[in-house]
C-alpha positions as CSV (number, residue, x, y, z in Angstrom):
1,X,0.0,0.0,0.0
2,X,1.1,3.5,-0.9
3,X,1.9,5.7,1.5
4,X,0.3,8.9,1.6
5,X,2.0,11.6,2.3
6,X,-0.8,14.3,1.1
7,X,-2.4,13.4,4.0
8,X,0.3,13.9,6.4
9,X,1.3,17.6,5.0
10,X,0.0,19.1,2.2
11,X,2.0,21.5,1.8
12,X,5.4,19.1,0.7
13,X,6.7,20.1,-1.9
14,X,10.0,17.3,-3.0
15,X,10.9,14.5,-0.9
16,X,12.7,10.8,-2.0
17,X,11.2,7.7,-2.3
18,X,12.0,4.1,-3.5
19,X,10.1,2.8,-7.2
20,X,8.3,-0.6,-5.7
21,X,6.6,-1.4,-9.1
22,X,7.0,-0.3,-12.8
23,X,4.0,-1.4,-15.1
24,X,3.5,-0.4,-18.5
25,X,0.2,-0.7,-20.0
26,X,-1.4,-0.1,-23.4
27,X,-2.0,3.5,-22.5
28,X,1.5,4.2,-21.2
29,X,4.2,3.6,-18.5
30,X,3.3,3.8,-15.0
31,X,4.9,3.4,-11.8
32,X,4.2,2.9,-7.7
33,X,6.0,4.6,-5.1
34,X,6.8,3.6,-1.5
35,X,5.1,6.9,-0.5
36,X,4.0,9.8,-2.2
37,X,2.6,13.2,-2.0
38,X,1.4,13.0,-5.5
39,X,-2.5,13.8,-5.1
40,X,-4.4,11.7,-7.6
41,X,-8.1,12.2,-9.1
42,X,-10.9,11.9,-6.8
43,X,-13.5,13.9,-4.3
44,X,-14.0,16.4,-7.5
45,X,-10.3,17.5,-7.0
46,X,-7.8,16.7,-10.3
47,X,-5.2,15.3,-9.7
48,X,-1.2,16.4,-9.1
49,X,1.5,17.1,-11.6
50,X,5.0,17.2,-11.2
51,X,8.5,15.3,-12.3
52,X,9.6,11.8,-10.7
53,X,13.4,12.0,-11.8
54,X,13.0,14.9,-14.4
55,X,10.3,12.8,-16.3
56,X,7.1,14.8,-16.1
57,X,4.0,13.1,-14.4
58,X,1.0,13.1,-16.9
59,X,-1.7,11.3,-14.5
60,X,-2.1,10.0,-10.8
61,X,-4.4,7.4,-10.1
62,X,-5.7,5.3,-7.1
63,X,-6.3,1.7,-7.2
64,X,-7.2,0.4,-4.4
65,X,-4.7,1.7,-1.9
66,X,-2.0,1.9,-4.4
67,X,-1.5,5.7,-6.1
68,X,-0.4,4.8,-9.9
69,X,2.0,7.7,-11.1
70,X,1.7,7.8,-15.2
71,X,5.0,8.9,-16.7
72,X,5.8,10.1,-20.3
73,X,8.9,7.1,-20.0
74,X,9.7,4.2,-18.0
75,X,12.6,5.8,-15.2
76,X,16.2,3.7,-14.9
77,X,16.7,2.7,-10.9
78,X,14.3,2.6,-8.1
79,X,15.5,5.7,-6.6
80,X,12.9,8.4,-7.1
81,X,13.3,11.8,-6.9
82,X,10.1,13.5,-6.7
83,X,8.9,17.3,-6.9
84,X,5.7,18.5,-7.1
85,X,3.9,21.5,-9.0
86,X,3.5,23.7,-6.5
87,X,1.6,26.3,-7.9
88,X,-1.1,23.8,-9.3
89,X,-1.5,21.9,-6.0
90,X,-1.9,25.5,-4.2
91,X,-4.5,25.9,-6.8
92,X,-6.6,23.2,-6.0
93,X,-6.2,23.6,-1.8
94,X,-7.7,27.0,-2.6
95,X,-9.9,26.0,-4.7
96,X,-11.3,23.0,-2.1
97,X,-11.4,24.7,1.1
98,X,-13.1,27.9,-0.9
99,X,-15.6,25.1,-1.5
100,X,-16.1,23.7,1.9
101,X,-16.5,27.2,3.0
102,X,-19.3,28.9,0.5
103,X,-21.0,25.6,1.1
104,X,-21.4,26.2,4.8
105,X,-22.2,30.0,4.1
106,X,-24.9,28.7,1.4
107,X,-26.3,26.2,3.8
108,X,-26.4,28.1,6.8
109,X,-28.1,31.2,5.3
110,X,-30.2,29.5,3.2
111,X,-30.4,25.9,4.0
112,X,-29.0,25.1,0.6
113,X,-27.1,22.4,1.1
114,X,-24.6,21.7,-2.0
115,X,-25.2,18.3,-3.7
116,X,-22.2,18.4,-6.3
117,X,-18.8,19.7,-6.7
118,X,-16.3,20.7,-9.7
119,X,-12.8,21.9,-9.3
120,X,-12.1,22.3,-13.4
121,X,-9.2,24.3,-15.0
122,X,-11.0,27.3,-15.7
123,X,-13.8,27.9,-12.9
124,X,-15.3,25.9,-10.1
125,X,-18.8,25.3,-9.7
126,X,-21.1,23.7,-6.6
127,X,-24.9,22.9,-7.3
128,X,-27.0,23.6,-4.5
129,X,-30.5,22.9,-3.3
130,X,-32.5,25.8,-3.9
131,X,-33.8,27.5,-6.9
132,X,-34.5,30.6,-5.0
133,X,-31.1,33.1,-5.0
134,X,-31.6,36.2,-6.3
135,X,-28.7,38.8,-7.1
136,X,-29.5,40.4,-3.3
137,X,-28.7,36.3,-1.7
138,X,-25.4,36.2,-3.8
139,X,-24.0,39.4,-2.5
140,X,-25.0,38.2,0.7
141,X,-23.4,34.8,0.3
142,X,-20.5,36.8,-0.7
143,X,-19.6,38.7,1.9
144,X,-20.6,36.3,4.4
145,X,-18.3,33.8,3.0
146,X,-15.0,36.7,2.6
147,X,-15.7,37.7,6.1
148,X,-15.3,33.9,6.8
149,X,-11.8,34.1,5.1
150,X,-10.6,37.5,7.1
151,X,-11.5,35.8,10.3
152,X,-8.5,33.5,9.5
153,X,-10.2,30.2,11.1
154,X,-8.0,27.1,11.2
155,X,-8.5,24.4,8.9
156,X,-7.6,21.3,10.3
157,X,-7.8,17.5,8.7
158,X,-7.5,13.7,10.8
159,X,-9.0,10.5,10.6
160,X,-11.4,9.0,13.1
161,X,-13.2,6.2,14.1
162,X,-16.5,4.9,13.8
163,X,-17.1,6.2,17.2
164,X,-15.2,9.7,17.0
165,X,-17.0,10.2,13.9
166,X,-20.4,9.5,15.7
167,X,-19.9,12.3,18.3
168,X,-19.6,15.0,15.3
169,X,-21.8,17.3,13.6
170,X,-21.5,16.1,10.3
171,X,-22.6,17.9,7.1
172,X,-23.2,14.7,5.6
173,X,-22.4,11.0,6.4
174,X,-19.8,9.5,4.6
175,X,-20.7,6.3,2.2
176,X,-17.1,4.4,3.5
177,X,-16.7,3.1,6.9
178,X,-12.9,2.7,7.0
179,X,-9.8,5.6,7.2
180,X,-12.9,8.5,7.7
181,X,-10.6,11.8,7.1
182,X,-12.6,14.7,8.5
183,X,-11.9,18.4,7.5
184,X,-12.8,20.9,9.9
185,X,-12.7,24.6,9.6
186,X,-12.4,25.7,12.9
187,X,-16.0,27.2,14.3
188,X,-17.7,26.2,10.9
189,X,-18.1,22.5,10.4
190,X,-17.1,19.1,10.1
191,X,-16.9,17.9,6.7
192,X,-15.5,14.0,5.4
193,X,-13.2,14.8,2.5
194,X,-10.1,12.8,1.2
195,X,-9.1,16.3,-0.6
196,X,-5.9,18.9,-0.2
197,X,-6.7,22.0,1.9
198,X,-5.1,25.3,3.2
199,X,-4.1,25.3,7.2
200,X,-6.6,29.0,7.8
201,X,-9.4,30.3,5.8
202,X,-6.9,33.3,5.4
203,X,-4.6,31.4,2.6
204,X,-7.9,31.0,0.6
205,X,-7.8,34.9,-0.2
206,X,-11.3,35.7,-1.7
207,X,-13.8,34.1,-3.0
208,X,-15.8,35.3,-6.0
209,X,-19.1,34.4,-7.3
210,X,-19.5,34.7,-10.8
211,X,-23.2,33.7,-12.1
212,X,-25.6,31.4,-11.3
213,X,-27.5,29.1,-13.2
214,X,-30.5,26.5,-13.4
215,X,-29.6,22.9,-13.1
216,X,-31.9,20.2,-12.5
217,X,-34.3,21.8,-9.8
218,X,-31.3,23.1,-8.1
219,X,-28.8,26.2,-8.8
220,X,-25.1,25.9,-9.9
221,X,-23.1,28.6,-8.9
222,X,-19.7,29.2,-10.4
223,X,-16.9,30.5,-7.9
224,X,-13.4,31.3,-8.2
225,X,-10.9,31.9,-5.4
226,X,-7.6,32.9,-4.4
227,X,-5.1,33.7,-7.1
228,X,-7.6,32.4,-9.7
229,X,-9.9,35.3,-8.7
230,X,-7.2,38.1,-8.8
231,X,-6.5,36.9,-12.1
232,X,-9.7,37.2,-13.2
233,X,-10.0,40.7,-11.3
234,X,-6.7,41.4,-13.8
235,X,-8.2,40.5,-16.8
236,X,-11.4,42.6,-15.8
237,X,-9.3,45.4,-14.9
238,X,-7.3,45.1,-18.8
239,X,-10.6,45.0,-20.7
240,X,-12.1,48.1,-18.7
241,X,-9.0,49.9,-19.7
242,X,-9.6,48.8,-22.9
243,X,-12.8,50.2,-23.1
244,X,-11.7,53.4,-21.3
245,X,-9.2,54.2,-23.8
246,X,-11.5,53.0,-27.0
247,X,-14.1,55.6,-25.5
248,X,-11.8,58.1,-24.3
249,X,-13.4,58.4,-21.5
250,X,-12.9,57.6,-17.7
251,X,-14.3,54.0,-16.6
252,X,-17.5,55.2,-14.4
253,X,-19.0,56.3,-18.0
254,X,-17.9,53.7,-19.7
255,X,-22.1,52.2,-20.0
256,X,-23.1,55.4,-20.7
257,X,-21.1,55.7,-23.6
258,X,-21.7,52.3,-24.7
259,X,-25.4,53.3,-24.1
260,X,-25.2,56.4,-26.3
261,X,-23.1,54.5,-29.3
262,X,-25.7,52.3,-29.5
263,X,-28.4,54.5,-29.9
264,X,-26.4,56.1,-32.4
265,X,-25.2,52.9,-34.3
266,X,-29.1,52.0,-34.4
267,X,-29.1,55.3,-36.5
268,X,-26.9,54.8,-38.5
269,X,-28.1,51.2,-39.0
270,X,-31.6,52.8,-40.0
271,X,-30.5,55.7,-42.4
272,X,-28.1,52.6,-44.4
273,X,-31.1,50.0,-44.4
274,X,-33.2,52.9,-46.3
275,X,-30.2,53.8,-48.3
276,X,-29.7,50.3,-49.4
277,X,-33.8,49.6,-49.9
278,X,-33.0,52.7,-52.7
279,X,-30.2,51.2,-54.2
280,X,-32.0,48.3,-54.6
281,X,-34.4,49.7,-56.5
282,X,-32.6,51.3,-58.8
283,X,-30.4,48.4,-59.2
284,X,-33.7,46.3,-60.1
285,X,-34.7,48.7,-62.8
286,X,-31.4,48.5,-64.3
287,X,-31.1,44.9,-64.4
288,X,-34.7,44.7,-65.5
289,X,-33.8,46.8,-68.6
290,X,-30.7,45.0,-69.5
291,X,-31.9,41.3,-69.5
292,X,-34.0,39.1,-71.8
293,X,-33.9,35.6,-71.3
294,X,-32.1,35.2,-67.8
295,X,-31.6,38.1,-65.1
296,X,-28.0,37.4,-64.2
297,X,-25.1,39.7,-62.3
298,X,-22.1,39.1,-60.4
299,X,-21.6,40.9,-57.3
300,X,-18.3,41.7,-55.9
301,X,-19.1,42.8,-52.3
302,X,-22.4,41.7,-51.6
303,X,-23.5,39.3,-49.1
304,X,-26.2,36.3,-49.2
305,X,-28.8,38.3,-47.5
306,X,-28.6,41.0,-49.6
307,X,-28.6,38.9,-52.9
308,X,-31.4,37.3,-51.5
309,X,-33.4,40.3,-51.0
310,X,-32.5,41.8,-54.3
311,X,-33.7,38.6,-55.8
312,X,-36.5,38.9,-54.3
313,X,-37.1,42.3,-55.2
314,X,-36.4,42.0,-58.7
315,X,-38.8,38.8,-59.3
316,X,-41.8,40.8,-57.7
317,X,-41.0,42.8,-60.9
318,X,-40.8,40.3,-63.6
319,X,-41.1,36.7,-64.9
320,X,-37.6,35.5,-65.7
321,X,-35.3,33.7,-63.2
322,X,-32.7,35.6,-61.6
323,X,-29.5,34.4,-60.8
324,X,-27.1,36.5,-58.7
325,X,-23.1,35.3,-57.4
326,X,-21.1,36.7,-55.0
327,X,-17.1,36.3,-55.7
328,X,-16.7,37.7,-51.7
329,X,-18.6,34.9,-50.7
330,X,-18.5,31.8,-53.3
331,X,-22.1,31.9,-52.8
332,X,-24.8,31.6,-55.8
333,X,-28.6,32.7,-55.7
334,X,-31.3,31.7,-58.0
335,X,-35.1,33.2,-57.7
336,X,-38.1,33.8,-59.8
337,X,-41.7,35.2,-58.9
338,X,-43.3,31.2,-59.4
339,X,-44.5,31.6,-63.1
340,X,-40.5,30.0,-64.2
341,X,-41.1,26.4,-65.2
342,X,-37.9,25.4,-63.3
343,X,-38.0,25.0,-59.5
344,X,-35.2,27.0,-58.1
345,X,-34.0,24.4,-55.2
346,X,-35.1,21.2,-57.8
347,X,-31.9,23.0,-60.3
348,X,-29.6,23.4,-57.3
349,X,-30.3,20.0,-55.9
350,X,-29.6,18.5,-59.6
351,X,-26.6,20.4,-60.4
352,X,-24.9,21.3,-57.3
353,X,-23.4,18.3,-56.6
354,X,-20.9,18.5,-60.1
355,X,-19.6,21.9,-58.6
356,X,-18.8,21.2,-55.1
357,X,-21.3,23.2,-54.1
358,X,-24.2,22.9,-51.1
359,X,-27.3,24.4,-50.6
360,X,-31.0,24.5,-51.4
361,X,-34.6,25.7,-51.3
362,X,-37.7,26.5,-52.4
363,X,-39.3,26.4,-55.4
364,X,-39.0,30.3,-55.7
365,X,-35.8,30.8,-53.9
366,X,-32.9,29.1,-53.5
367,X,-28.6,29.7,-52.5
368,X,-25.6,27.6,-52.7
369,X,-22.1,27.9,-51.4
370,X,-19.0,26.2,-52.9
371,X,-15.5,26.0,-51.8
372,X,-14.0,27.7,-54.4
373,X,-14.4,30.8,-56.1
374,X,-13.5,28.8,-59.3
375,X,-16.5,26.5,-58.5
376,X,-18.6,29.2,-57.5
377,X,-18.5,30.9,-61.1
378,X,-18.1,27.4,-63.2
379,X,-21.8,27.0,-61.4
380,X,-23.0,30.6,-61.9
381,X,-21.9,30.1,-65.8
382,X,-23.6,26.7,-66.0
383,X,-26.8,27.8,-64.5
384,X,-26.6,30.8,-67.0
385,X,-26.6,28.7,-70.1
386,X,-29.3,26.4,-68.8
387,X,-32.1,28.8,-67.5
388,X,-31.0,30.7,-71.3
389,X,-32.0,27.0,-72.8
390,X,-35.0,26.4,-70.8
C-alpha cells in the first residue's frame, strides 16, 4: 500500500522515495512509489502534476490503496526523486477549502445544502438545493463567506473512528466506513473529505461568485478563489481599460457611452437600411432593362442576405429567373416570382453536386455555397446557359 504523504502535510513540496513497481500498459508507463505526495483524481479535486526523476508526471491514479504515477517514459533505478507542481496543488487547496466554505455560508443562510462539486481548470462550480437566490442572496453569500476568510479560522484535517466520527456534527455521512478523514474549519463545520486544503481560511484569499445558473431543480453557482480570482479581477481590470481608452473616456462612464453608441449605431443602421432599400431599387430597374432571357449579375461585395433580397425584389417585378453570385462569398442565388417552369432548389439540388457546391430551397428561392471561387462561377456560368435554354 502506498503511502500517503498528502495526508500527512499538504504543503510538501520534494521529498525521496524508492520505485516498488514499474507497469506499463497499453495506455502508457506507470509506476508505484513507497510513498507519495502525489495527489491523484478523486472527491472532484484533479489530480497532481510534477517530475519523478526529471520525467514529467501526466496522471495520478488510485487503485485500491495503491497511487499509480503515469509517466511520459519508463525511469532507470528505483531511486525516485520527486517534486511537485506547487503552484497547481496550491491551486486546487484554494480552490477546495473555498468550496467547503461557500458551502457552509450557502447552507447556513439559506439551508441550501450543495449536492455536487467541480474543481475544473477554468472555474469551479457547486450545485445547490435551492432555486431561490436572487442577485441580493449572492452578494450576501459573498460577503458572508469573505468575512469567513478574514476571520482566519483554522482548517484542520485527521482521521477518526466509527465512534469519533459518531460524536460530530457532520454535514453529511460518509458512504465508507474505514480511514474516515474529517476536515474541519475551525467554528464552521465538520466535513468527510479525502481532498488537499489550506491550514486557515486566510490562505484561501477571496472568494468570487461569478453567475448562477438552473440545473436540474437546483442552482449551480460558479466561484473562483484565491489567485484564480485576482486573475480574473486582472483580466477585468485590462478590458475596462480597454474600453476606457477605446471611448476616451474615464471607466465610471464607460455604460453610458456604450449606451449612447448604440443609440447612435441604431441610426446609422436605420439611415443605411433605407439607403440600401433605394439602391436596390434602382439596381432592379437597371437589371430589369438590361436582360431578356435570364436576369443574371455578379456581385463583388455583396452578401447572401442581400442577394437574396434583391432577388426577391427583382422577381416581384418580372417573370424570368434571376441568378445572382457573389465572388466575396463563393455563394450563388437563384429566384423567380413562381411563373419560371424550373424550381429553383429542384436545379440546385440537380446540379450542385458537379460543382462542389451545397445548398438548397424553395421552389422560388434558392442559394448555394462552394469551396471555391473557381467552383462558385463554373456554377453561376452553367446555371446561365441552362435557365438561357429552358
Amino acid at each position: 500500500m502506498t503511502k500517503k504523504l498528502y495526508y500527512e502535510n499538504a504543503y510538501l513540496k520534494e521529498w525521496q522515495t524508492t520505485i516498488s513497481q514499474k507497469i506499463e500498459r497499453e495506455d502508457g508507463y506507470y509506476v508505484l512509489l513507497e510513498e507519495t505526495a502525489f495527489y491523484p483524481h478523486g472527491g472532484g479535486q484533479p489530480c497532481d502534476a510534477g517530475e519523478i526523476n526529471g520525467i514529467p508526471v501526466s496522471d495520478v491514479l488510485l487503485e485500491e490503496d495503491e497511487v499509480l504515477h503515469k509517466l511520459e517514459r519508463m525511469p532507470e533505478g528505483t531511486q525516485a526523486n520527486c517534486k511537485l507542481e506547487w503552484q497547481l496543488r496550491f491551486d486546487h487547496m484554494q480552490q477546495h477549502s473555498g468550496q467547503h466554505l461557500l458551502s457552509a455560508v450557502c447552507r447556513d443562510l439559506y439551508e441550501a445544502n450543495t449536492v455536487s462539486f467541480h474543481l475544473g481548470t477554468d472555474y469551479c462550480t457547486i450545485d445547490v438545493e435551492t432555486l431561490d437566490l436572487e442577485p441580493s442572496k449572492l452578494a450576501a453569500i459573498e460577503i458572508a463567506v469573505n468575512c469567513k476568510i478574514y476571520e482566519n479560522r483554522a482548517i484542520s484535517s485527521y482521521f477518526v473512528t466509527p465512534e469519533e466520527l459518531a460524536q460530530l456534527p457532520l454535514v453529511k455521512q460518509p458512504k465508507v466506513t474505514k480511514d474516515i478523514r474529517i476536515v474541519e474549519i475551525k467554528g464552521v463545520e465538520y466535513n468527510a473529505c479525502g481532498g488537499t486544503h489550506v491550514s486557515s481560511t486566510g490562505e484561501i484569499g477571496i472568494i468570487k461568485l461569478l453567475k448562477t445558473e438552473k440545473q436540474k431543480g437546483n442552482t449551480r453557482i460558479y466561484f473562483l478563489c484565491g489567485f484564480r480570482a485576482l486573475a480574473e479581477f486582472n483580466e477585468n481590470v485590462r478590458i475596462l481599460g480597454a474600453l476606457s481608452g477605446k471611448f476616451n473616456t474615464g471607466k465610471d462612464e464607460i455604460i453610458d457611452r456604450i449606451e449612447k453608441w448604440e443609440q447612435e449605431h441604431k441610426l446609422v443602421q436605420t439611415d443605411l437600411a433605407g439607403l440600401k432599400e433605394k439602391l436596390d431599387e434602382y439596381l432592379a430597374q437597371e437589371l430589369l432593362v438590361e436582360s431578356k432571357d435570364v436576369i443574371a449579375h455578379q456581385f463583388d461585395d455583396k452578401s447572401l442576405k442581400d442577394m437574396q433580397n434583391l432577388a426577391t425584389k427583382v422577381a416581384s417585378k418580372t417573370d424570368l429567373p434571376i441568378l445572382f453570385i457573389s465572388t466575396s462569398e463563393n455563394k450563388v442565388v437563384l429566384a423567380h416570382n413562381g411563373q419560371y417552369a424550373q424550381a429553383c432548389g429542384a436545379f440546385f439540388k440537380a446540379h450542385l453536386g458537379s460543382y462542389n457546391g451545397k445548398g438548397g430551397g424553395s421552389d422560388k428561392l434558392a442559394q448555394a455555397g462552394f469551396s471555391s471561387g473557381e467552383d462558385a462561377l463554373a456554377f453561376y456560368k452553367f446555371a446561365i446557359a441552362q435557365l438561357k435554354g429552358n
